[in-house]
SEGU-622177 format. One record per residue (C-alpha): residue number from 1; residue in one letter; x, y negated, z. Coordinates in steps of 0.1 Angstrom, whole numbers, plus 2048, in hexadecimal, padded with zeros to 3 digits. Layout:
N
   num   residu     u     v     w
   NUM        a     X     Y     Z
...
***
This chain:
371
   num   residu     u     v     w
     1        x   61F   81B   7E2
     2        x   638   806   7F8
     3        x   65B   7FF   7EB
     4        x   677   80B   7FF
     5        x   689   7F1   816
     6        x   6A1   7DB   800
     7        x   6C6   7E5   807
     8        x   6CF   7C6   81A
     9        x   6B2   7CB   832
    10        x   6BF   7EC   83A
    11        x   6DF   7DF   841
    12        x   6D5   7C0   856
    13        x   6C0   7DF   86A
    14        x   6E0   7F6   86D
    15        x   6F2   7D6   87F
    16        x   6D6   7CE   891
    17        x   6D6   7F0   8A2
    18        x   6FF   7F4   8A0
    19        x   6FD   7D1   8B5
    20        x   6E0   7DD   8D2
    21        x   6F7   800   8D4
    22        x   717   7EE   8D9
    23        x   716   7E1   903
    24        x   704   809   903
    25        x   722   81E   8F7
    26        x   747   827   8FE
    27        x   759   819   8DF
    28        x   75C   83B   8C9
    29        x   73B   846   8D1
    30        x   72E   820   8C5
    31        x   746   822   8A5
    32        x   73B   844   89A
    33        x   711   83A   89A
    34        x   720   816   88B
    35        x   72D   829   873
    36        x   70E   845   86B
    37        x   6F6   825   868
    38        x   70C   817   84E
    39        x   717   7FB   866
    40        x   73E   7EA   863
    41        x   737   7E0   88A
    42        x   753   7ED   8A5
    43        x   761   7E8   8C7
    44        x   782   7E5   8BE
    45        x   788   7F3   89A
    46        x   78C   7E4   875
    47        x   770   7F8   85D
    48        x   76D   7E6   83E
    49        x   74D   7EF   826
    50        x   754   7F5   801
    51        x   73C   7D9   7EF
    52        x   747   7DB   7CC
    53        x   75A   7F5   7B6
    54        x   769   7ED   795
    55        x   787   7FE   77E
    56        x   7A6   7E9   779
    57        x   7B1   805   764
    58        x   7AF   82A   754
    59        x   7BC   832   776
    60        x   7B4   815   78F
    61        x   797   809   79F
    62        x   795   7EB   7B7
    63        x   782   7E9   7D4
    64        x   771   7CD   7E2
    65        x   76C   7D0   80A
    66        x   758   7BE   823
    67        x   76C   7C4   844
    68        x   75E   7BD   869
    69        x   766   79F   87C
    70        x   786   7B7   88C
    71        x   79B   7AF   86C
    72        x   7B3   797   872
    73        x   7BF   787   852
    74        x   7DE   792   83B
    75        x   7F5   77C   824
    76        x   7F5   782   802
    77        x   80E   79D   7F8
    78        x   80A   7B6   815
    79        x   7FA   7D7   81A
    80        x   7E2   7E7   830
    81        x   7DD   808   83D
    82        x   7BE   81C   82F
    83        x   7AA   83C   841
    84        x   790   84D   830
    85        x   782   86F   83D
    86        x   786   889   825
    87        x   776   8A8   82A
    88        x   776   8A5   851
    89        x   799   899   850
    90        x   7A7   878   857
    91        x   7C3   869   83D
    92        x   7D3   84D   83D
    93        x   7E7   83B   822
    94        x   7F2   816   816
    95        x   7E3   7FE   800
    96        x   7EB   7DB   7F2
    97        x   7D5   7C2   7F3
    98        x   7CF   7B5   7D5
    99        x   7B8   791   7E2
   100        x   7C9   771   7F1
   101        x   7CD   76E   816
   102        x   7B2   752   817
   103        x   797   76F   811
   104        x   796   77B   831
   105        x   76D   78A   830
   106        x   774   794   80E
   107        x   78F   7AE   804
   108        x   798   7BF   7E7
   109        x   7B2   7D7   7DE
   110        x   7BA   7F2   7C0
   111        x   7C2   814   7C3
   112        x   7D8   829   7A6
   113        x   7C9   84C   7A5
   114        x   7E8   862   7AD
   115        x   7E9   887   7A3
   116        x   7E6   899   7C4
   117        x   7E1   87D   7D6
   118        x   7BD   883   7EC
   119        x   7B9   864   7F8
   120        x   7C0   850   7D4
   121        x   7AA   867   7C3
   122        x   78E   866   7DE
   123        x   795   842   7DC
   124        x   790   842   7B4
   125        x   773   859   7B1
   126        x   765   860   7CE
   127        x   75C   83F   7DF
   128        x   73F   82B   7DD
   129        x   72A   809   7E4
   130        x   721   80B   809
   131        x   741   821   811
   132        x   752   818   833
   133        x   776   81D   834
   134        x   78A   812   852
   135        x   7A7   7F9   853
   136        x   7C8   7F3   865
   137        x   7D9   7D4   869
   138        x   7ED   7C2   84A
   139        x   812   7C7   847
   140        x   82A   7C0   82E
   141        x   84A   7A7   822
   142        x   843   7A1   801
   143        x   830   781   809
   144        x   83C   762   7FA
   145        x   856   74A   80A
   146        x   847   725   81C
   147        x   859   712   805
   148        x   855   724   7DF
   149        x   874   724   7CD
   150        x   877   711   7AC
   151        x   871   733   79A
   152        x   862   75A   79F
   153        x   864   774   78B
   154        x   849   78E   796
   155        x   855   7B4   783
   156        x   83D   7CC   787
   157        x   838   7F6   77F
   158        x   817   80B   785
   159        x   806   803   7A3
   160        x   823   7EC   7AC
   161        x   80E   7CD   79C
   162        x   7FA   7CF   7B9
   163        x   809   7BA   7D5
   164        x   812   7A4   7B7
   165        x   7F4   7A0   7AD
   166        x   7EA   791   7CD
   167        x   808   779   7CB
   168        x   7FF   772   7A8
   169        x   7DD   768   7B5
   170        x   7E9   754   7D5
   171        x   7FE   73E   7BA
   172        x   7E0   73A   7A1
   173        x   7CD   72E   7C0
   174        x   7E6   712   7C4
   175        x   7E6   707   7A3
   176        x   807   71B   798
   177        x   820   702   7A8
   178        x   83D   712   79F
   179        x   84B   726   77C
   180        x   840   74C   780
   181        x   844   767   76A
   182        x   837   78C   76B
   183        x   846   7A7   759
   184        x   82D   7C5   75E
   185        x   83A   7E9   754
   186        x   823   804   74B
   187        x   822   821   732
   188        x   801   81E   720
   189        x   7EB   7FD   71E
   190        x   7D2   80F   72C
   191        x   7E3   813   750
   192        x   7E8   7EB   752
   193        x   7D5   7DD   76E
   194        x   7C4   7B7   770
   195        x   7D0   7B4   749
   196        x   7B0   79F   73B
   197        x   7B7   785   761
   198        x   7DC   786   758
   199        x   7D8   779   736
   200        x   7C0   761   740
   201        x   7D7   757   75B
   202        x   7F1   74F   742
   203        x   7DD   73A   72E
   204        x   7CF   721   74B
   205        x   7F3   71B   75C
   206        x   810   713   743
   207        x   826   71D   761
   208        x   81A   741   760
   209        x   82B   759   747
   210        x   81F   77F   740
   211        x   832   798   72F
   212        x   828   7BF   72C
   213        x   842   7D9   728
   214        x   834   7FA   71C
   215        x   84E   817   722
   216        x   82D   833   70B
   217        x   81B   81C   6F4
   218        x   82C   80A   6D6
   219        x   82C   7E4   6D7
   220        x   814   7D1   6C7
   221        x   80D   7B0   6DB
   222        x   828   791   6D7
   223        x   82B   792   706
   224        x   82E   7B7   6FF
   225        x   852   7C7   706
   226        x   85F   7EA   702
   227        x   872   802   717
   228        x   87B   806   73D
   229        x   88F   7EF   750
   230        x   8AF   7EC   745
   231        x   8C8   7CF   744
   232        x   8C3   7C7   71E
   233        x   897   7C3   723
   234        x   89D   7AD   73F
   235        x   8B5   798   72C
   236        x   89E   793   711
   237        x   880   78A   725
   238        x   895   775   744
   239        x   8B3   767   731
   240        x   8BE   756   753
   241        x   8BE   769   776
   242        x   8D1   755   786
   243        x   8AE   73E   791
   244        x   896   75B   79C
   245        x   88C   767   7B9
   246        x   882   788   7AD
   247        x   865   79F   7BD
   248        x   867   7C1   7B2
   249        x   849   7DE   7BA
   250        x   844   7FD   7AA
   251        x   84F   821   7AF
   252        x   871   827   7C0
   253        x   881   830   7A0
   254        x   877   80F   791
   255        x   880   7FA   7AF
   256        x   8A2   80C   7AF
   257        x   8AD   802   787
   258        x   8A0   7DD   78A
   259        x   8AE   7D9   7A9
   260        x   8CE   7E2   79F
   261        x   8CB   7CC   780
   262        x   8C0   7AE   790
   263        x   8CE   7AB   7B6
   264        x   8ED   7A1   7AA
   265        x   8E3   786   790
   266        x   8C3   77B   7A2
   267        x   8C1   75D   7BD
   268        x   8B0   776   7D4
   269        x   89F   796   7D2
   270        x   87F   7A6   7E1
   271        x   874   7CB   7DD
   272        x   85E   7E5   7E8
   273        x   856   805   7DB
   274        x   837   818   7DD
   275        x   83E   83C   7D8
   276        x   851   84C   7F5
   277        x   87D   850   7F2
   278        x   887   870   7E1
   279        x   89A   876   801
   280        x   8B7   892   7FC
   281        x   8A8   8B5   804
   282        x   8CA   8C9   803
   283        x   8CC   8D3   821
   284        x   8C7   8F8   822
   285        x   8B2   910   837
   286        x   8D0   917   851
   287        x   8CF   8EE   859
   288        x   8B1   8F4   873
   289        x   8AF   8E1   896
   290        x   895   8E5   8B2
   291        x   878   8CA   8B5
   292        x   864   8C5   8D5
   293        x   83F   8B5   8D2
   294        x   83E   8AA   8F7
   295        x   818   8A5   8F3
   296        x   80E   8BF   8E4
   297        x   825   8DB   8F1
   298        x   832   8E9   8D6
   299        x   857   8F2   8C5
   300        x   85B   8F4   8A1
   301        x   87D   8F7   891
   302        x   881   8DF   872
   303        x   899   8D8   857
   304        x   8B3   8BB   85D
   305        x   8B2   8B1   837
   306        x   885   8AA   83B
   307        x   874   88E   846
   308        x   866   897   869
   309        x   843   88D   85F
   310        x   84A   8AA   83F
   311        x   856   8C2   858
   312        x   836   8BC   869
   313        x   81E   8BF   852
   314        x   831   8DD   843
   315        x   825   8F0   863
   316        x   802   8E2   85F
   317        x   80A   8C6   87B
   318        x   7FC   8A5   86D
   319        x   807   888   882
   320        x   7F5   864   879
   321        x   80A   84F   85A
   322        x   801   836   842
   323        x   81B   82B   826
   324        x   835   84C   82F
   325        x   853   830   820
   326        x   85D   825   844
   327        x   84A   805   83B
   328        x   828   801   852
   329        x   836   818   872
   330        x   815   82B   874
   331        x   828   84B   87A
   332        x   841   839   896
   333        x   843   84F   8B4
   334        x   859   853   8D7
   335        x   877   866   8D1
   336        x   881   86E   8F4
   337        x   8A2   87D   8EA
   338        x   8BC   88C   8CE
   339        x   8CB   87D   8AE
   340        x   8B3   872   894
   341        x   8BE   868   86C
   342        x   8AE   84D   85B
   343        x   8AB   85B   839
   344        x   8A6   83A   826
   345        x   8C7   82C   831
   346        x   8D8   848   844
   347        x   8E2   83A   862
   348        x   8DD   851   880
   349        x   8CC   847   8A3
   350        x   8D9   859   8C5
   351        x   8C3   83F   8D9
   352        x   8AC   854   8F3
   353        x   889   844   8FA
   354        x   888   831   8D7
   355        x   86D   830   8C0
   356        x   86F   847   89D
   357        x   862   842   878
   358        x   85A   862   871
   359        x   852   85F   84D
   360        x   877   854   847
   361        x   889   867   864
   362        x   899   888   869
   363        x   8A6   89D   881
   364        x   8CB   89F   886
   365        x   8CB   8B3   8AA
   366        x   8B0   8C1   8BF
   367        x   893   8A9   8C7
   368        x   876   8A2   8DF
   369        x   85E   88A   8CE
   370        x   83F   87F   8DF
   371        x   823   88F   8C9
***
């Protein structure tokens, strides 16, 4: 009885035949049979194939990806955009990766499972080996400086270690030229992330110091800490400020209380949060303007206090975004005209013809948008 064809012969086959189709087809027409023979070959776009699958934690997995020749590099720290189709629907949302920029044909990043969150949990417990997913370009500030300063402190909540992680990585790579510390928060030991590489991490570089700070479990470890972030822990585990440059990710909550704790004391400071503003929703149903979709024809009225990409959504409109922080400007659109509020700072924009955030934006007078 013959053996069935080994798995890399299939897939030197699928790009055989993805490659002969290519000069054939118009470009979606070529990525969509690329994409049914299992192929990461495109005209133009970044699919990456999902190689390896492993769990980081009791709610992360990382995911190793094999991206076509389309992908064009990142530096360690950033994000990329992520679409998976779920159910016939395209979705969209931001990732860190978690490998250092030299690994540009190898990625790898880890996804927190997030209650309610479709892609996360198709991410978590739905993917597979052999999966394609498709890629955007890398984005992101929380890269580290040309010349390193004499010391970083890396702090760290949930799914926050991730972009510091990578930076983490990037400085193990070069031999850890310069004092570093991470201070990871997370409520159980279970939810910590890269725990068994950060240890050993510790142990090969003398300039490298972990310390866990568990806000559930009780403390049992001599690096463990316990309690949130609050002037008194930080104390205790950086006695001196004054010669940090401090990087800061987690949930906005998180990123909020250390940053008021350490921009003041610290040398600089660095932050991003990766769960969306709790933007003020007190507006009430009476605070209503008029939005045009100039492509698509249509008038909706929507609250002043929402998000326009919210508003949207709320009447089953679902316009493309990635991060939904004002962060990776997937969402950006025209705004031909009318007052616009950006929510994460409140400063309002009157300029006709200029180009929206959606995700962070609302409407303060009637507007034409061009969706």
């Amino acid at each position: 009885m013959p053996f069935p064809p080994a798995k890399n012969t299939i897939n030197q086959t699928a790009d055989l035949l993805a490659n002969a189709l290519r000069p054939a087809l118009p470009s979606e027409v070529f990525d969509f049979w690329a994409r049914e023979l299992g192929s990461t070959h495109s005209k133009e776009r970044v699919f990456a194939k999902i190689v390896a699958k492993r769990a980081e934690s009791s709610r992360a997995v990382t995911l190793e990806l094999q991206p076509n020749r389309h992908f064009q590099g990142f530096e360690s720290g950033q994000h990329v955009n992520v679409t998976v189709e779920i159910d016939g629907r395209r979705m969209t949302r931001s990732y860190s990766l978690t490998g250092i920029a030299r690994s540009k044909r190898l990625l790898s990043l880890c996804v927190q499972k997030v209650a309610g969150g479709r892609v996360s949990t198709h991410l978590f417990s739905e993917s597979s080996v052999g999966d394609l997913i498709e890629l955007d370009t890398a984005f992101g500030a929380m890269t580290l400086p040309a010349e390193l300063p004499s010391h970083l402190l890396f702090l760290a909540a949930g799914s926050g270690i991730t972009p510091l992680m990578s930076l983490t990585r990037e400085l193990a790579a070069r031999g850890m030229p310069v004092q570093t510390t991470l201070l990871y928060w997370a409520r159980h030991r279970s939810d910590l992330c890269f725990l068994s590489e950060l240890k050993a991490l510790a142990a090969r570089h003398r300039n490298f110091t972990l310390r866990i700070a568990l806000t559930g479990d009780a403390v049992t470890q001599v690096d463990e800490l316990r309690g949130r972030p609050c002037t008194e822990l930080l104390a205790h585990a950086i006695p001196d400020l004054s010669h940090q440059t401090v990087f800061a990710c987690g949930h906005s909550g998180f990123v909020d209380e250390i940053e008021a704790i350490c921009k003041p004391l610290a040398r600089s400071f660095m932050s991003e949060a990766f769960t969306p503003p709790n933007f003020n929703s007190s507006g009430t149903s009476a605070d209503m303007v008029n939005v045009m979709l100039a492509k698509s024809n249509r008038l909706l009225q929507v609250p002043t206090h929402m998000p326009l990409l919210a508003a949207l959504e709320a009447q089953g409109i679902h316009s493309p975004s990635g991060c939904r922080m004002g962060i990776c400007n997937t969402c950006a659109c025209p705004k031909r005209h009318g007052v616009s509020r950006n929510l994460k700072h409140g400063g309002e924009n009157a300029e006709p013809e200029s180009n929206l955030r959606i995700c962070v934006s609302s409407a303060q007078t009637d507007l034409t948008l061009d969706l």
